[in-house]
C-alpha positions in Angstrom: 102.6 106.2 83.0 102.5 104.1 86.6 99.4 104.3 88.0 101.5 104.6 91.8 97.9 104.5 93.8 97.3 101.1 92.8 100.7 100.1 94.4 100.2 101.6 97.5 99.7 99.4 100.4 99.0 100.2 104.4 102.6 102.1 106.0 103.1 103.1 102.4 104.2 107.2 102.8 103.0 109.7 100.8 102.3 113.4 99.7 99.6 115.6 98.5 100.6 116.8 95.2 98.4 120.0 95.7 98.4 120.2 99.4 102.5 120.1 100.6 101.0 121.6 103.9 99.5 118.5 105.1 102.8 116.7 105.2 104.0 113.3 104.8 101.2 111.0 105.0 101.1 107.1 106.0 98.4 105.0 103.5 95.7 103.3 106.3 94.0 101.4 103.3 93.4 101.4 99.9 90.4 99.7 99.2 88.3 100.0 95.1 90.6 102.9 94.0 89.7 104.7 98.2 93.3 105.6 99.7 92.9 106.3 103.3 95.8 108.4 104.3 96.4 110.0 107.7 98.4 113.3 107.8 100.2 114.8 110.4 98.7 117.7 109.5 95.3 117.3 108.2 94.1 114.1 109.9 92.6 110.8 108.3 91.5 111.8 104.5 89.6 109.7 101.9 91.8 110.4 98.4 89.6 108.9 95.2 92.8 107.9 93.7 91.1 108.3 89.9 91.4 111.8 90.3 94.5 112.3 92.7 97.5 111.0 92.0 99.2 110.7 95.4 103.5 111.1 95.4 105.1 108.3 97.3 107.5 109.7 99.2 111.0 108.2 99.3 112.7 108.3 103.1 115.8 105.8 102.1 
């Protein structure tokens, strides 16, 4: 299995895998395994990516 939160980088998109509400987000930083994401819907959030695995989200 990928680990997909080490390839995220800043303007990377993504989803929540347990929280579709907050919508798609755009990666800020990801800094020591700390993904910054702002969501439309939520705000900026903190995601420990060790314990979230965050679903980067394909707009091609």
């Amino acid at each position: 299995m990928t680990d997909i939160n080490s390839l995220l980088t800043p303007g990377s998109l993504v989803r929540h895998p347990t929280e579709p509400d907050w919508g798609i987000g755009q990666v800020q930083s990801n800094v020591g395994g700390r993904i910054t994401v702002n969501f439309p819907n939520q705000g900026k959030v903190v995601i420990v990516g060790r314990r979230i695995s965050l679903e980067l989200e394909d707009l091609a």
